[in-house]
N, C-alpha and C positions, 0 to 999 in steps of 0.2 A: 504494500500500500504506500509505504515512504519513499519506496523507487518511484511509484508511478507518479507522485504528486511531485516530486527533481523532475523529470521527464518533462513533466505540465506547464511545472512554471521554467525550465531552462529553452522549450520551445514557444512561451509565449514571450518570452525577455529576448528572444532569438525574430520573435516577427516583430517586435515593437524596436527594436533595434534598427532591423531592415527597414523601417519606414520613415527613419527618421535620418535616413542618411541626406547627405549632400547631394542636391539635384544639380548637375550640371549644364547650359545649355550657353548657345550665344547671349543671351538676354542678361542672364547671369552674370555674363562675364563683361558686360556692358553696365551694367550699374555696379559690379566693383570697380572698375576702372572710373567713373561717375561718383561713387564713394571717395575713393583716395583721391582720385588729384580735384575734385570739386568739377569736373569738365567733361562734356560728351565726346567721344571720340570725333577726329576732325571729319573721317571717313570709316566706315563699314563694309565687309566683303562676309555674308552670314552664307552657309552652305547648308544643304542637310539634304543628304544623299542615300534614297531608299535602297530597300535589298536589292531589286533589279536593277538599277542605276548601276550599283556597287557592284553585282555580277557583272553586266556590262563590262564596266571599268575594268576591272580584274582581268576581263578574255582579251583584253584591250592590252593588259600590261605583261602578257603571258612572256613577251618578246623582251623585258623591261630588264634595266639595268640589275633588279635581284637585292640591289642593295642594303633595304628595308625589307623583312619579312612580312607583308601583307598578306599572306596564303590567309586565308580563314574570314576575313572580313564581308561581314553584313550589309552593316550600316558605318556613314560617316558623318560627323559634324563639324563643320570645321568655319574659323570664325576669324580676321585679321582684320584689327582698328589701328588704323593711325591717329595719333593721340599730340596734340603739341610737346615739340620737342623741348625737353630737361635735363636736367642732374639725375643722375642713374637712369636706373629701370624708370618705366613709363608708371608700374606702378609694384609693388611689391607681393607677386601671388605667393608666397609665401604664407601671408597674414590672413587668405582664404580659409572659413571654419571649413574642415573638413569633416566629416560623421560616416561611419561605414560603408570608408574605400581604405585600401593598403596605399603609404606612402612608398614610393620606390624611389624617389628624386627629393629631394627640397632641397634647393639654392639659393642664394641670396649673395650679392658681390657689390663694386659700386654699378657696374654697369650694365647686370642683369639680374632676372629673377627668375626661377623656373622651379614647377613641379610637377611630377609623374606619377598619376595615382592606375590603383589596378582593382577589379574582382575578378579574382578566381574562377575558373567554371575547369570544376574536374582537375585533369592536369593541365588545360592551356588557361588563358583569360579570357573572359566573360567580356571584360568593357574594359578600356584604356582611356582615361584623361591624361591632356597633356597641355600644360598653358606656359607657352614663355614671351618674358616682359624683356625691351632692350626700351631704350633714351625713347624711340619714335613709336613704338609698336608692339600691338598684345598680339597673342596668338594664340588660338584655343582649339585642341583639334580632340574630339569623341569620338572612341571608334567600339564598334558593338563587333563582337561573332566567337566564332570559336578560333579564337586569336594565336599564335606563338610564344613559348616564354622567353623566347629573343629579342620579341617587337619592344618592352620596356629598354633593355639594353641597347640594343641599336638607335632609339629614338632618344634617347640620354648620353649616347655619343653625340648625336648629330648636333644637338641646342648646346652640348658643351662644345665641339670645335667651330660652330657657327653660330651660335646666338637662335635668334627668335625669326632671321631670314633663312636661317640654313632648316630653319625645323617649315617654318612654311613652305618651301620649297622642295624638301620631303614628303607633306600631307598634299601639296597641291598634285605632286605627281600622280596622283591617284585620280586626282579631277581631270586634269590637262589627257589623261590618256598614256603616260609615260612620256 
């Protein structure tokens, strides 16, 4: 009887969890950026790329440089604001509440800011966020499916050796077609 009421209450503290996580989306990421620096992005680029879109894409990229593992992807979200230029990062994602997602990135430097969140599904991922800040520009890119557990590490190389253009430039390759 004592097992079964742990049971009860560890998968109802397990769905009340789940629902209280951090919603991600363009809009989101448009009014923390409108939070911190007081100011709406100068310019907007919002995407959101359904499953057949994202197949598409994918038979599109079959030919593609390989670089980035996208094997597995569903959906994509993907979001670049120019923001009046500053000191440092445009704004610090770092300081974004987070609620159940896995951190795999958090950076913070003068001149940038970036974080990689992940869930799970099984052994590959479920969903990938990934937002990085430089002086001009946010970057926010969602990606849904039954994902690689490379695609964190490769997308965490890419904003560390290029910033928040090197990572757009990554997540566009999936729009553009390779």
């Amino acid at each position: 009887m004592m097992c079964s009421i742990a049971r009860v209450g560890a998968l109802s503290l397990a769905l009340l969890l789940s629902g209280c996580a951090t919603h991600f989306s363009p809009g989101m990421v448009r009014e923390e950026i409108v939070r911190q620096s007081g100011e709406d992005p100068l310019s907007a680029l919002e995407l959101n790329l359904s499953r057949f879109t994202t197949l598409l894409l994918k038979s599109a990229l079959a030919g593609g440089s390989g670089e980035i593992p996208f094997a597995g992807l569903s959906s994509l979200q993907l979001a670049v604001y120019t923001v009046p230029r500053g000191e440092g990062p445009a704004i610090d994602v770092t300081k974004i509440a987070v609620r159940g997602w896995e951190p795999v990135v958090r950076t913070y430097d003068s001149t940038r800011s970036g974080m990689l969140l992940i869930r799970p599904r099984g052994d590959a991922i479920g969903q990938l966020v990934v937002v990085g800040a430089g002086p001009e520009k946010v970057v926010y890119g969602r990606l849904t499916g039954v994902l690689s557990r490379d695609l964190p590490e490769a997308l965490g190389n890419v904003f560390e050796r290029g910033g928040p253009d090197a990572l757009q430039r990554a997540l566009s390759e999936l729009n553009s077609g390779g």
